[in-house]
C-alpha positions as CSV (number, residue, x, y, z in Angstrom):
1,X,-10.7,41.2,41.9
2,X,-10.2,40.5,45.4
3,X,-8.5,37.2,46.0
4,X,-8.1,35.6,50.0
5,X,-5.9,31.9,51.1
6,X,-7.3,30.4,54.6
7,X,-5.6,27.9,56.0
8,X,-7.3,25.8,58.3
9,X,-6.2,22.8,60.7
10,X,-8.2,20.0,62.8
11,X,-7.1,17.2,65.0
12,X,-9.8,14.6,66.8
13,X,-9.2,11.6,68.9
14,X,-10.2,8.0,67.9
15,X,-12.1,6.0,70.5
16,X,-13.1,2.5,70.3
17,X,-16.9,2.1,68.8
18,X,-17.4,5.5,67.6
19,X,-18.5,6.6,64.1
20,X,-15.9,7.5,61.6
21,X,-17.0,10.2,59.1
22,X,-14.9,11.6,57.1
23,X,-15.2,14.5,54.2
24,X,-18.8,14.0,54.6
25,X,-18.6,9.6,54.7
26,X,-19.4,7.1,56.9
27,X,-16.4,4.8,56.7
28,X,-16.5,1.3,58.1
29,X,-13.6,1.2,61.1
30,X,-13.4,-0.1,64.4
31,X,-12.9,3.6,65.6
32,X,-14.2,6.8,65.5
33,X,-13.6,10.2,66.0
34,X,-14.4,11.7,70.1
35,X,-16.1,15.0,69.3
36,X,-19.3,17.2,70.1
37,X,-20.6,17.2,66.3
38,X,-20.2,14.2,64.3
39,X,-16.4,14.6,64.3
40,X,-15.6,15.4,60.5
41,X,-12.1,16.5,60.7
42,X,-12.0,17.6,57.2
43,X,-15.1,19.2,57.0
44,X,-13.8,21.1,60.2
45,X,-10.4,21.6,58.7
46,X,-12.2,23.1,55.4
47,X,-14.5,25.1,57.5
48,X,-11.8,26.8,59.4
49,X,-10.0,27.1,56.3
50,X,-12.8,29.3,54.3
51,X,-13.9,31.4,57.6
52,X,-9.8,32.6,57.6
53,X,-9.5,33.4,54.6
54,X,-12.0,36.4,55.5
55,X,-10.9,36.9,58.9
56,X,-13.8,35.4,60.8
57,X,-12.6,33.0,63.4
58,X,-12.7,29.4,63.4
59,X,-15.6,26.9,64.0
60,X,-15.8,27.2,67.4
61,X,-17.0,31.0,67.3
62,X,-19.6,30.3,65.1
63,X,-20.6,26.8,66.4
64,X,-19.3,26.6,70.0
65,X,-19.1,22.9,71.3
66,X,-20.6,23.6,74.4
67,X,-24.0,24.4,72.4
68,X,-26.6,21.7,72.8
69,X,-27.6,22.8,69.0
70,X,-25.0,21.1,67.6
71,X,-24.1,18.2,69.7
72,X,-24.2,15.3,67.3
73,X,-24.4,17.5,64.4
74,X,-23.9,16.5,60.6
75,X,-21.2,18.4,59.8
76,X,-22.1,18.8,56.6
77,X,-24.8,21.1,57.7
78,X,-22.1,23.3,59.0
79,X,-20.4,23.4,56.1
80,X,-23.3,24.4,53.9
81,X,-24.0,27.4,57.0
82,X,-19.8,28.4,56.4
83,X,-20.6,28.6,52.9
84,X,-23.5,30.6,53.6
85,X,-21.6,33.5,55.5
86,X,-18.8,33.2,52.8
87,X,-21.7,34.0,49.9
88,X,-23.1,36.5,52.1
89,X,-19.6,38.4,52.3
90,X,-19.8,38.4,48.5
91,X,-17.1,36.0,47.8
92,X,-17.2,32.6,46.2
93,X,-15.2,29.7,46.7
94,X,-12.4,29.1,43.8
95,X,-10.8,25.4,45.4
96,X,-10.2,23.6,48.1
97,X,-7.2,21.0,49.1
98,X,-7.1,19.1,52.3
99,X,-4.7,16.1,53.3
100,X,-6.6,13.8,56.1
101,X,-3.5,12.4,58.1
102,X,-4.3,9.1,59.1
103,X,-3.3,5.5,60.1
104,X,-6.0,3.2,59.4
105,X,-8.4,2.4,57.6
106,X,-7.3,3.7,54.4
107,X,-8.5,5.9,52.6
108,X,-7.9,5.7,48.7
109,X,-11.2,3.9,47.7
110,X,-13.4,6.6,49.3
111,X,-12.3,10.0,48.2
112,X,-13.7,10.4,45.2
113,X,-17.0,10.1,47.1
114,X,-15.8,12.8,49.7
115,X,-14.8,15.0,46.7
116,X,-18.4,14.2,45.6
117,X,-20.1,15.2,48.6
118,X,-18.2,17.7,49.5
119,X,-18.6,19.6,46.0
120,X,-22.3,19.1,46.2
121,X,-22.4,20.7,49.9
122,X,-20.3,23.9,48.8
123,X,-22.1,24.4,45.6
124,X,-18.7,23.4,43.3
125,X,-17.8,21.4,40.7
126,X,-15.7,18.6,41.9
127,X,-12.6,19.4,39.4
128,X,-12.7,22.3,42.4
129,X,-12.3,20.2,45.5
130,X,-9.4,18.3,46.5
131,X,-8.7,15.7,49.1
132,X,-5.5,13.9,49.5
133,X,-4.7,11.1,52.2
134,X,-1.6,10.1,53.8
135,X,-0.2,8.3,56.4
136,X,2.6,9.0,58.8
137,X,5.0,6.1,58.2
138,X,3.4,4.9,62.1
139,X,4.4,7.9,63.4
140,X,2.9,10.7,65.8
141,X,-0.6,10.2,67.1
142,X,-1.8,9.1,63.9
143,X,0.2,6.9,63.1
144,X,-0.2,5.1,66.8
145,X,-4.0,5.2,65.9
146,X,-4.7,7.4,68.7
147,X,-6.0,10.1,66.4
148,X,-6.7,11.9,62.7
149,X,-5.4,15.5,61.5
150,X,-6.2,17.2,58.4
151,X,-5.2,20.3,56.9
152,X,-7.1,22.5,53.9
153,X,-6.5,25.1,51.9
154,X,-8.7,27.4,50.3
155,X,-8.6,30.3,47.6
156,X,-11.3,32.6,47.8
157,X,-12.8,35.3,44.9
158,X,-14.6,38.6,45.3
């Protein structure tokens, strides 16, 4: 049994009148995250997370943001490609666990719905996925509202 960790790590800026998705939701805010796909920090976090654990870049090598293909993108659809490559390397996905970093709005009431989707995407059962949620006591760039972080882990079984 082969078993890999990746770590992966994603920061985006919040703008006035932008869509906020988050671990594959659309959540109701007066902000939203400035970014070439749709701006799903977690997703991205996760992505970069389960492409390290095999040694394969980030997101950016295998979805550059200066490609027209995936300006706007769901990131849910890059997800499920991640997840693709992972399979195709002969591993399999044992968890996740990301904590979204963030101000405002809260989160709480919609993460069991991101653990939902975000299972369905990557073929798991939810038990499998975890997100968490904090704040930063008004501190840093999140906590002035200026931006959202999230970090992920993932384990990883050949």
């Amino acid at each position: 049994m082969d078993l890999r960790i990746g770590h992966g790590y994603d920061v985006h800026a919040l703008a006035e009148g932008l869509p906020l998705v988050i671990g594959g939701v659309e959540l109701s805010h007066t902000k939203g995250c400035v970014a070439h796909s749709d701006g799903d920090v977690a997703i991205h976090a996760i992505c970069d997370a389960l492409l390290g654990a095999l040694a394969l870049g980030d997101i950016g090598k295998l979805f550059p943001d200066t490609s027209d293909e995936f300006k706007g993108i769901d990131s849910k659809i890059l997800l499920r490609r991640v997840c693709d490559v992972i399979e195709s390397e002969g591993y399999s996905i044992s968890n996740v666990d990301c904590t979204i970093a963030m101000q405002r709005p809260k989160l709480r009431p919609h993460i069991d719905t991101m653990r939902s989707v975000l299972a369905s995407v990557m073929g798991l059962d939810v038990s499998r996925v975890s997100v968490k949620a904090t704040t930063t006591e008004r501190l840093g760039f999140e906590g002035r509202e200026e931006g959202v972080s999230t970090h992920a882990v993932v384990l990883l079984i050949k």
